[in-house]
C-alpha positions in Angstrom: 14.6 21.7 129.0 14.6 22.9 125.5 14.3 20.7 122.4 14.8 22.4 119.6 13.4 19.6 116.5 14.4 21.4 113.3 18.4 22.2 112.7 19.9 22.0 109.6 23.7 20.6 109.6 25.8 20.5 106.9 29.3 21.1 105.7 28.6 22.2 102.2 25.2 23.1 100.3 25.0 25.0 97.5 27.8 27.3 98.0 27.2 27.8 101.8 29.4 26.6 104.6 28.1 25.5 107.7 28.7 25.7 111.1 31.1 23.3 112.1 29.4 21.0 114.8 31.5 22.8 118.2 30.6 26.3 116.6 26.7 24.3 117.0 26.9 23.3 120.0 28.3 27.1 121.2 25.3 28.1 119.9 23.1 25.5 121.6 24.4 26.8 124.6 24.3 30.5 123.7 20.5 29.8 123.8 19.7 27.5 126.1 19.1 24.6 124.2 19.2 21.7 125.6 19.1 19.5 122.5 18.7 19.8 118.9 17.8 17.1 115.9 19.8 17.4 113.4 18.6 17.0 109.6 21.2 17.1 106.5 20.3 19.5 103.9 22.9 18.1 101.2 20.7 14.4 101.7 17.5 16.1 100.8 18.8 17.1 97.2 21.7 14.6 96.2 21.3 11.9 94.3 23.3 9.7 96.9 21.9 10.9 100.2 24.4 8.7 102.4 27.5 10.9 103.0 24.7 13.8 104.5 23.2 11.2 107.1 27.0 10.3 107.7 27.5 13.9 108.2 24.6 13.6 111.0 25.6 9.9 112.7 29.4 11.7 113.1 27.7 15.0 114.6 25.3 13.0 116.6 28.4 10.9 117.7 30.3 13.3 118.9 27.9 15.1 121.2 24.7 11.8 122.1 23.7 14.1 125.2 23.1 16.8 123.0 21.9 15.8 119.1 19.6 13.6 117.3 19.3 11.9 114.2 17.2 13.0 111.7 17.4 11.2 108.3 17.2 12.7 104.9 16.5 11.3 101.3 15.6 12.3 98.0 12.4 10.5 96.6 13.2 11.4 92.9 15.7 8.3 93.9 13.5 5.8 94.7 14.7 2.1 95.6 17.9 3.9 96.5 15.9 6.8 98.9 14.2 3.2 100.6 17.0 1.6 101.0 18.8 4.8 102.6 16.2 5.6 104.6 16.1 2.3 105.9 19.7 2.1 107.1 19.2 5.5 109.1 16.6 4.6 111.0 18.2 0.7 111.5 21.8 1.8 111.8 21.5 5.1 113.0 18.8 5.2 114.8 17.8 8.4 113.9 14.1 9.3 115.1 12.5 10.8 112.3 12.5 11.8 108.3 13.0 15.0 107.5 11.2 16.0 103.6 11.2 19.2 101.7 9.2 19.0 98.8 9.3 22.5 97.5 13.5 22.0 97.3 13.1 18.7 96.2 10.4 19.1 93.6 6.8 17.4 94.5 4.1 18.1 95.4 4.2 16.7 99.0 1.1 14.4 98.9 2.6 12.7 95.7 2.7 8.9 95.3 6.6 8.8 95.6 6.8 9.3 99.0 3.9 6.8 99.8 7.1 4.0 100.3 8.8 6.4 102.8 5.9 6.5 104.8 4.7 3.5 105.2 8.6 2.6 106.2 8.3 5.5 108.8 5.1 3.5 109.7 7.4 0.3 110.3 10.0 2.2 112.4 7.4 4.4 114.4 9.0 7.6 113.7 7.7 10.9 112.6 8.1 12.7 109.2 8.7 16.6 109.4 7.5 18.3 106.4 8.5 21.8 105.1 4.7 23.7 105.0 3.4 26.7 103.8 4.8 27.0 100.2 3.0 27.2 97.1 3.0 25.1 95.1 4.3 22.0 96.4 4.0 22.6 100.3 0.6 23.6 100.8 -1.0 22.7 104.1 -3.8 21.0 102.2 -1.1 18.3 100.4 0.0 17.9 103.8 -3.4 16.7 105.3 -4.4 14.5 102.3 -1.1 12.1 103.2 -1.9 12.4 106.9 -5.8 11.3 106.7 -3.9 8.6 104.2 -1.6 7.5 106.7 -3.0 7.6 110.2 -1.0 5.3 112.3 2.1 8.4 111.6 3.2 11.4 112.9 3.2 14.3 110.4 5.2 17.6 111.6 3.9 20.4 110.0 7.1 22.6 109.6 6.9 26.4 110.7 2.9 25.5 111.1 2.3 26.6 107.7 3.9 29.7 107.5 2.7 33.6 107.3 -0.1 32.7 104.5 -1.1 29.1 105.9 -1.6 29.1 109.7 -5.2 29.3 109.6 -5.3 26.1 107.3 -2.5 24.2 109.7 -4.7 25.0 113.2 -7.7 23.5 111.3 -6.0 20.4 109.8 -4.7 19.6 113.1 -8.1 19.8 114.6 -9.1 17.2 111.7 -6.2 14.7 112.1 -5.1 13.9 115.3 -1.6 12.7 113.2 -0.7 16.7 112.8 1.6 18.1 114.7 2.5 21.8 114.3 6.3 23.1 114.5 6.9 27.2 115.7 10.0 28.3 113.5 9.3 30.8 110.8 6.0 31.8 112.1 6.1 35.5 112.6 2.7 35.6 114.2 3.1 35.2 118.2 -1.0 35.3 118.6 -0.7 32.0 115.6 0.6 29.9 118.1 -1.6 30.9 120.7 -4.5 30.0 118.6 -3.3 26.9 118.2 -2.8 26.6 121.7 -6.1 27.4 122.1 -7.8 25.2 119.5 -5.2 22.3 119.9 -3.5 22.4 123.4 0.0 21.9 124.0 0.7 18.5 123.1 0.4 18.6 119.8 3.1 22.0 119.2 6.5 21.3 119.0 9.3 23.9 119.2 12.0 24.7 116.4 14.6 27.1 115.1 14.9 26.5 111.5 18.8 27.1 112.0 20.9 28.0 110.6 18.5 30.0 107.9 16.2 32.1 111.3 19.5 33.4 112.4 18.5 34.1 115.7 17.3 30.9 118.4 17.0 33.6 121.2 14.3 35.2 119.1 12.2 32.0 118.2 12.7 31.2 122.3 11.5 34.8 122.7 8.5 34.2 120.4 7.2 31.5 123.0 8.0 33.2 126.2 6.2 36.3 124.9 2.6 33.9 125.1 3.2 33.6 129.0 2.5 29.9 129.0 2.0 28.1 132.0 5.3 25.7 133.7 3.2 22.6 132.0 2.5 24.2 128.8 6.2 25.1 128.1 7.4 22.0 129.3 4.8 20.5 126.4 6.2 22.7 123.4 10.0 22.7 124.2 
């Protein structure tokens, strides 16, 4: 079974049209993904984040066997972002926050998404950062928040990136609250080390779609490290 825990759906964002949710699911199977969680990017930078996470609860609807939930807010918003958040994981019940500081505009270990947390904290779920990008995404902001908050989950997106893998494998070893996410990574021997350094229960597989065009190749990247029947069933 493949999970694939970071997919972008939207309708509209910024000019772009996306896929609609059959075209998805095509895709899904295309790959050989089993099931995808779905985050909305249009939630991460609009003021009212609700009609994205509708966008996700209808998608999610349609297809249950297939997609999860994955709420979205904007922390520039904050009472409203709370309440928001709130509702998708009540409501919803969508199984994680998704948070991109370097679209949103913070530096990720930044007071304002102290309330988020601690409400992930109430709900159990886990928070999937963007890593890897100056100045607001830096592995380093990531940890400080994670050795802050260590009763949650903290999903270090594409594992830091080209310029920050080194830094993700080592925070990782330090919090036990790190997790580490493949897409974006262009370095097949990156994810080994952290295989090597971390095992496998702590790496989680994801496709970045629709931006990393190609699933098949992010599959690839993981079959390439021959991985034993129990260490792939771990990652995907």
């Amino acid at each position: 079974m493949i999970i694939d825990i970071h997919v972008h759906y939207y309708k509209k964002w910024c000019g772009m049209v996306g896929l609609k949710i059959t075209d998805l699911i095509a895709k899904m199977d295309k790959s050989g993904i089993d099931m995808s969680i779905l985050n909305s990017l249009s939630a991460l930078t609009e003021k009212d984040s609700s009609p994205g996470n509708k966008e996700i609860y209808n998608a999610v609807s349609l297809y249950p066997d297939r997609l999860v939930g994955m709420a979205s807010v904007n922390p520039y918003h904050a009472q409203y972002a709370e309440e928001e958040l709130k509702r998708c994981l009540s409501t919803y019940e969508f199984k994680g926050l998704k948070l991109h500081p370097w679209i949103q505009g913070y530096p990720a270990h930044s007071e304002i998404v102290h309330n988020l947390i601690d409400i992930c904290k109430e709900y159990n779920v886990p928070i999937l950062f963007h890593s890897g990008t100056p100045p607001y995404t830096q592995v380093v902001q990531i940890a400080y928040i994670a050795k802050k908050f260590p009763d949650v989950v903290f999903i270090l997106g594409h594992m830091g990136l080209t310029y920050q893998w080194k830094e993700a494998i080592e925070v990782a070893t330090m919090y036990q609250n790190i997790f580490l996410e493949t897409s974006g990574i262009t370095y097949s021997f990156a994810i080994k080390e952290a295989i090597k350094k971390l095992g496998t229960g702590r790496i989680v597989f994801g496709t970045d779609s629709p931006f990393l065009e190609s699933a098949e190749l992010e599959i690839m990247k993981i079959k390439n490290l021959k991985l034993s029947s129990d260490q792939w069933e771990m990652i995907m």
